[in-house]
N, C-alpha and C positions, 0 to 999 in steps of 0.2 A: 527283589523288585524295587525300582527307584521310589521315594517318597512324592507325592501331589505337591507342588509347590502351592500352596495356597496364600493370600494378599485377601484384603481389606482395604473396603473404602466407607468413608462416615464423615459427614458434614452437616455443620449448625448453619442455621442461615441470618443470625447475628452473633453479636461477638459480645453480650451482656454475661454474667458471669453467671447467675442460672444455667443458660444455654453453654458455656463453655465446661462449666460442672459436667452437663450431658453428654458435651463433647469427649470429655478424659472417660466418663464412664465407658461410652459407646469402645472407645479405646482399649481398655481394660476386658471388657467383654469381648472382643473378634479374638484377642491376644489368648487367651482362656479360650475359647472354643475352637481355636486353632490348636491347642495343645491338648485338648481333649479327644483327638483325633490321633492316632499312632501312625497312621498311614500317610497321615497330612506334617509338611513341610516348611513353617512359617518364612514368608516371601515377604513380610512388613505391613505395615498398617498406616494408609495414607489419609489423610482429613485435613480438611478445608473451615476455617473458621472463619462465621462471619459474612458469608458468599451467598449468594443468592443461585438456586438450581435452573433456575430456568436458561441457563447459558453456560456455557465450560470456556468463555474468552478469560477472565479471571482467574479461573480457578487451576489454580497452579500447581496443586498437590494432583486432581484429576488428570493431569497433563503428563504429570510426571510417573503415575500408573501406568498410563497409556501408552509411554514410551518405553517403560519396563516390558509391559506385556509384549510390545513389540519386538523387543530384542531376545526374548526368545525365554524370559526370566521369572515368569510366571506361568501356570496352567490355570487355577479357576482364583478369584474374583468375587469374596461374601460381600454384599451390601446388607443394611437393614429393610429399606424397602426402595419399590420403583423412584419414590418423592426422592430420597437419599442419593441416590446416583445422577437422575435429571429430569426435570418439570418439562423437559419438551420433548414431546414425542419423536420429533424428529431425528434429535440429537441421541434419545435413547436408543432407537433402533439403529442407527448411524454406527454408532461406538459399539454396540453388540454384535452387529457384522462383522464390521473390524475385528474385533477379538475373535470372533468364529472363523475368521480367516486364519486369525495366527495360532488355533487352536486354544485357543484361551474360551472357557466358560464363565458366565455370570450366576450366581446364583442369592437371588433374595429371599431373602430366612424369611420375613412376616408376610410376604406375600405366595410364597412358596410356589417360585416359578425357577426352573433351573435351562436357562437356554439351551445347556447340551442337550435337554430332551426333545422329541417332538413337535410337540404342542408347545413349547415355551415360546416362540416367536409370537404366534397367535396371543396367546394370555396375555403378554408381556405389551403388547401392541393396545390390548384394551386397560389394561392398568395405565399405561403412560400418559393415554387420551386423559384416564379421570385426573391423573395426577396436573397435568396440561391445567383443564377445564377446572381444577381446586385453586391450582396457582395464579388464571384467570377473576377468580372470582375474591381470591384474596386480594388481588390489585385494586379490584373494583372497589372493595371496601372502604382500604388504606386512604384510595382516592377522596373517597364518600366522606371520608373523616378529615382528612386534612382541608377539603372544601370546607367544611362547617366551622372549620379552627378558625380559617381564616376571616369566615363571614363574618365571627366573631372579635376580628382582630387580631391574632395570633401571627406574627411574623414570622414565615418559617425561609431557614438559609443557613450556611453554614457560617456566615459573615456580613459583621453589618456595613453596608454604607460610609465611605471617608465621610468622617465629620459625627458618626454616630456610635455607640456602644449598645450593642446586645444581648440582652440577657433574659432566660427563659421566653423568648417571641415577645419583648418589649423593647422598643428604639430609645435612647437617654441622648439628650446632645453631649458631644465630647469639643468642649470648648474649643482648647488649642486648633483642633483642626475644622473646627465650625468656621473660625475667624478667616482660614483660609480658602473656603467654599466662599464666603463672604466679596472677599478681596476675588476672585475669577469673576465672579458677577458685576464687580464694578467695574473691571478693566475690561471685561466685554463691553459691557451697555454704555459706562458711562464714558471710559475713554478711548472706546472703539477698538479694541485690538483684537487680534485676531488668537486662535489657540495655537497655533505654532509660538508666537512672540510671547502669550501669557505662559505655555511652558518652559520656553527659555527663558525667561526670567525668575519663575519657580525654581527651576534647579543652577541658575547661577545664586539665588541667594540661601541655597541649601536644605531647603525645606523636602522632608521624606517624602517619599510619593503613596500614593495608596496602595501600595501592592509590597510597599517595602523590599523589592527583590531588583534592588540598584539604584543608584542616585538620581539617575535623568528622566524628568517628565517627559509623558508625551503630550500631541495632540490631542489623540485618541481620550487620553486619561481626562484631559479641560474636559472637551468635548462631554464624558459620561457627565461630570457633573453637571452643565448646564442645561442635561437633557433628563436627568432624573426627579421623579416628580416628589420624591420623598422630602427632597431641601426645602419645598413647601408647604411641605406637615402630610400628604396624601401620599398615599398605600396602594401600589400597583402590583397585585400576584397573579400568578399563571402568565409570566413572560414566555418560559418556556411550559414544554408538556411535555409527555412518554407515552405516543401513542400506544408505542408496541410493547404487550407489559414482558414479550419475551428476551428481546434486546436490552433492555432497559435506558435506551437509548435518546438523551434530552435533545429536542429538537425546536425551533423557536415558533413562539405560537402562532399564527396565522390564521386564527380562528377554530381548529378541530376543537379547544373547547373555551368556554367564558370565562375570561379573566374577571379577576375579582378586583373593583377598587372601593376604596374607601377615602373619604374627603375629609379631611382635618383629624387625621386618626391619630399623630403625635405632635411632639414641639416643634413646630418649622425653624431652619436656619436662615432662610430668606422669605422674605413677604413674596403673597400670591403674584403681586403686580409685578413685582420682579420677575418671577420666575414665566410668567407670561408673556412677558416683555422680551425674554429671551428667548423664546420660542418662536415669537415672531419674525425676530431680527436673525435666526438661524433660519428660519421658512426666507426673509426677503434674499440674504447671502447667497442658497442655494438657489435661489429662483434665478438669479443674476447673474451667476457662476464667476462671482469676484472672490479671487483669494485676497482675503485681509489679514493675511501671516504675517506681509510685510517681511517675508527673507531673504525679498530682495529690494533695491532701491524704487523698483513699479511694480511690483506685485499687483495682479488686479487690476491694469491702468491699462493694458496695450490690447489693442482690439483689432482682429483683420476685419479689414476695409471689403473684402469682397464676402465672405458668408456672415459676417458680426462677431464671430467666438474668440472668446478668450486667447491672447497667445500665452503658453506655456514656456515655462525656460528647462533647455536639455546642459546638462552641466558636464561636462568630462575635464579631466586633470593628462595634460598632457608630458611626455616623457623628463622634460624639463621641471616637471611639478608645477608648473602654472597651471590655474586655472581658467575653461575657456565657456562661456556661457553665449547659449544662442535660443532666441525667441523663436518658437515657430508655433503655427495655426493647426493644430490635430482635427480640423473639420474641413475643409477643400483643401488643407495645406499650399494655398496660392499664398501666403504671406511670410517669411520671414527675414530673420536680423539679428545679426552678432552684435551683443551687448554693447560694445565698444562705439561701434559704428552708432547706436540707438543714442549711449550717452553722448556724444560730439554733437549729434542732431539737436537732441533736448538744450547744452551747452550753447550751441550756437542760437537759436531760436530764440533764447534766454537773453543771450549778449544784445540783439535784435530791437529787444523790448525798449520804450523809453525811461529806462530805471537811473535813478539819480544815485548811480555806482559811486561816484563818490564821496556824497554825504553817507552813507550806508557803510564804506571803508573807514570813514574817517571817524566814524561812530564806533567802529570795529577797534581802529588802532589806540581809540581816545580811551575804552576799557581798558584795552592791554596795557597802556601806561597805569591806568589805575592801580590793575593788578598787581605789575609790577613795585610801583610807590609804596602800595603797601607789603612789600616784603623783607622784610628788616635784614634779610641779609643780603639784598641787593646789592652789588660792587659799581658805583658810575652810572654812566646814562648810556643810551643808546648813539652810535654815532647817526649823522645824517644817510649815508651809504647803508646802512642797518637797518634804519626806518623805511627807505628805498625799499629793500631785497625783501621786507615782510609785508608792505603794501603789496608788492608785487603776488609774493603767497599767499597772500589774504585772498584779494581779486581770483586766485589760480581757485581758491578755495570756494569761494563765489559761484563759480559757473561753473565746475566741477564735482563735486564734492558730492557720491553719490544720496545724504541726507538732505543735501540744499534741494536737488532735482528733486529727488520723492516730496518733499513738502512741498516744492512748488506747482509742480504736473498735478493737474487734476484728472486727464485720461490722453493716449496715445492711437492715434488710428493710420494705422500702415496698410498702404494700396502699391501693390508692388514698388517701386523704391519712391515713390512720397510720402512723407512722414508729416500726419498733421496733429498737432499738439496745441493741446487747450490747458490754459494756466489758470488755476483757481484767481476769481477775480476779472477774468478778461472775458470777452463775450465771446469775439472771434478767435479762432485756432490759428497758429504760425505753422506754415506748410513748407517744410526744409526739403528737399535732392537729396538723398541721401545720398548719391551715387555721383554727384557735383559736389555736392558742401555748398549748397545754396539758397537764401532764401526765395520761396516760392509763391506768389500774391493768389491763387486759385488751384481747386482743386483741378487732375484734369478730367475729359469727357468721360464717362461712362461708357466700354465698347459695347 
């Protein structure tokens, strides 16, 4: 008569070295009580260290049981008790079907329920609930205590904050990257940029990002630190929560339960006012819906003429590898405009102005000799025909050039092909044809 293939399963539900101790023993004992049996046929001994029961998404060794049992490799299945195999009822009775399909029994030695019997379903059903409702109430505790930790200041995470060092639930500023939280706060507030522009300038001058997994800032990345309240010395927990203590699954708080804050709990990197001050300025941004990325030469400046909204730039790279950029309206979409087309408008509207172009060139070109003069390896002077052909570039640079446009445009309003442009400094807007190349003295009627 064939031997019982018999298998083992045993799991700690941390990984501390006590626990792990129990682990090897529990090991040692299925291994021995497997062999104290003549009739029984050791099928291996599976365990999970470290794993929390109430779920089997995890639990990799459970998994790997399961798949044995199924392929025909196993007959019965020692656990120590119901808790040992799985904290949810569901999951318990789930999994012991399963095996009662494929002929596979469970049986738990300290609970002393053997599912090939009877009555095992039954028992096995009301042990699971208590084990459920143990693993319920141990949540509620963990919970109970990590609240009071924190009430008392206790910072709990697996990692601190760019700009901070962590140690035992205490924040320490960590200089090098405090100075750099610093510097995003002033080129928000004080020189108005946007978090696209402050991260490309971060990772052009090669400073690590907070996540250290690649060179390149984001947005997203500015963005966290301008909006976290810690660079102010204040202590905000229970962002997220776990409702569900059988998932164990973090979900972002929304009220199910009260976050914890505390006010001047460590060493701030930035003054309150600052940090308030940015909060406004990202409340007026978004109230506005101007992009201040500035990634492109109007970012945030062109507006449809028939609903108000923002036009957005669609960018695609044609077979050629040129790149082709066109503005349009994602709210009535009555408004748009190829890039191209847009700067000629702003270009022309500009030439239009009464600007004394040539004191402004000749200011231009009177540097460029300077520059030149003073460079000791200069060969000669420039010929008259030279001077000619970079007046000329300068001018082309003038009313082209898409940095002169951005600094000069103060906002952009397109009504199906009239384009009217207001220039910082001018009271009235220049109203170009796009669709002429013209200037235009009045808006037209409203249909």
């Amino acid at each position: 008569m064939a031997r019982l293939r018999v298998a083992a399963y045993c799991r700690v539900s941390t990984d501390q070295s006590d626990q792990l101790h129990s682990l090897a023993a529990q090991q040692r004992y299925f291994a021995e009580y497997i062999a104290a049996h003549p009739a029984w046929e050791n099928a291996g001994v599976w365990a999970d260290e470290g794993i929390s029961g109430t779920s089997t998404a995890k639990r990799r060794q459970f998994r790997a049981l399961m798949a044995a049992a199924e392929r025909g490799e196993i007959d019965l299945i020692l656990t120590k008790e119901v808790s040992r195999f799985a904290r949810n009822t569901v999951d318990t009775l789930a999994y012991t079907r399963k095996l009662r399909e494929w002929g596979v029994g469970v049986l738990f030695l300290t609970d002393n329920i053997d599912t090939r019997a009877g009555e095992g379903e039954f028992r096995l059903t009301i042990m699971a609930s208590v084990a459920q409702e143990e693993s319920r109430k141990t949540s509620e505790r963990v919970k109970w205590g990590q609240r009071r930790s924190m009430e008392r200041g206790v910072v709990f995470g697996a990692a601190a904050p760019y700009g901070y060092r962590l140690a035992d639930g205490v924040l320490t500023v960590q200089e090098e990257q405090a100075e750099v939280v610093r510097r995003v706060y002033r080129l928000f507030l004080e020189d108005g940029r946007g978090t696209h522009v402050i991260a490309r300038r971060l990772t052009e001058e090669g400073i690590p990002t907070p996540t250290a997994k690649g060179n390149a800032w984001s947005s997203t990345m500015v963005l966290r630190l301008l909006r976290n309240e810690k660079y102010c010395g204040d202590l905000l927990q229970k962002k997220t929560c776990t409702p569900d203590f059988l998932t164990h699954k973090k979900v972002r708080n929304c009220g199910q339960e009260e976050p914890v804050y505390l006010r001047d709990h460590h060493t701030p990197i930035i003054s309150r006012a600052q940090f308030e001050a940015a909060q406004r300025e990202l409340a007026r941004r978004s109230r506005a819906h101007i992009r201040h990325s500035a990634r492109y030469w109007c970012s945030g400046k062109v507006r449809c003429g028939v609903c108000g909204r923002a036009l957005t730039p669609r960018r695609s790279v044609r077979k050629d590898g040129s790149v082709h950029i066109r503005w349009a309206c994602r709210g009535c979409r009555g408004s748009a405009v190829q890039d191209n087309v847009l700067r000629g408008c702003v270009s022309l509207a500009l030439r239009s102005l009464p600007l004394d172009t040539n004191r402004l060139i000749r200011r231009l070109c009177a540097a460029w000799r300077a520059a030149e003069a003073a460079d000791r390896g200069r060969k000669g002077s420039l010929s008259d025909a030279q001077w000619r052909q970079r007046r000329e570039m300068i001018t082309d640079l003038l009313f082209t050039a898409p940095p002169v446009l951005g600094e000069a445009v103060q906002s952009v309003c397109i009504q199906q092909q009239l384009v009217a442009i207001r220039f910082h400094g001018l009271a009235e807007p220049v109203m170009v044809d796009s669709a002429l190349g013209q200037i235009r003295s009045a808006l037209p009627p409203k249909p």
